[in-house]
N, C-alpha and C positions, 0 to 999 in steps of 0.2 A: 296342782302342786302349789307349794307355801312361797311368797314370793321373799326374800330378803329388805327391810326396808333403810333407805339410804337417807340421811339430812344435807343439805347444801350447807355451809359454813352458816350464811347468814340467817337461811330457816331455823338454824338450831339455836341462833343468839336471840331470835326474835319467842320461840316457842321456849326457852328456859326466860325470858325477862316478864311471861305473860302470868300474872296472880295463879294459884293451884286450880279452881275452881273454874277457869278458862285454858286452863291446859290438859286438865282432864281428857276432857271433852275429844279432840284429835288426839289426841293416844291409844282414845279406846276404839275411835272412827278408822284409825289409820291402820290399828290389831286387825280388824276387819277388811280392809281393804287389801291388805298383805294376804290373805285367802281368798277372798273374790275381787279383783280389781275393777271388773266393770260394772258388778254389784253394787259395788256402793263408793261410786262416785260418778260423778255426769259430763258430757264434752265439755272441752273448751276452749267454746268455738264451734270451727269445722270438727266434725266425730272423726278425729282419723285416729283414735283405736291408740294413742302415746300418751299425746297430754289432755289431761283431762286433772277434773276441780273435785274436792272434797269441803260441802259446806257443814258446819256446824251452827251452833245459836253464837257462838263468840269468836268464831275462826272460818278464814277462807283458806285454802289449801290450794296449789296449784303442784297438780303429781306428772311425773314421769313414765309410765309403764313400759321397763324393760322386758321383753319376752325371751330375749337368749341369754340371759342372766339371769332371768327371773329377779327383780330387783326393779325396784318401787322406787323413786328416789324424789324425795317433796323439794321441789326447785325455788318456791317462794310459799310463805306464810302470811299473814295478813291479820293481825288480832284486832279483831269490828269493835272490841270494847263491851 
């Protein structure tokens, strides 16, 4: 099942202020992840199966994995430059 994908206020100010070309990148990562969540993204940290990290070449992602919502939600974003 297709998960819903949710932004924290601040993820969304940091992922719209990041060049096109660097924001691509987790957009298309993140399309992806909202269908497979443990696919494609890795623990972080201890693997307890919630939060877990999506990297890219220009973005660190720190996600949420809701299971009784289905609902993905990126809690912090990080643009590496």
């Amino acid at each position: 099942m297709t998960y819903r994908l949710h932004y924290d206020l601040a993820a969304t100010a940091v992922h719209d202020a990041m060049p096109p070309e660097a924001s691509e990148q987790p957009t298309l990562v993140l399309a992806d992840v909202c269908d497979d969540p443990f696919g494609h993204s890795i623990p972080y940290g201890e693997d307890d199966q919630i939060i877990r990290m999506v990297i890219t070449d220009h973005v660190l992602a720190v996600i949420m994995i809701g299971d009784t919502l289905k609902r993905i939600t990126v809690l912090q974003i990080s643009y590496l430059g």
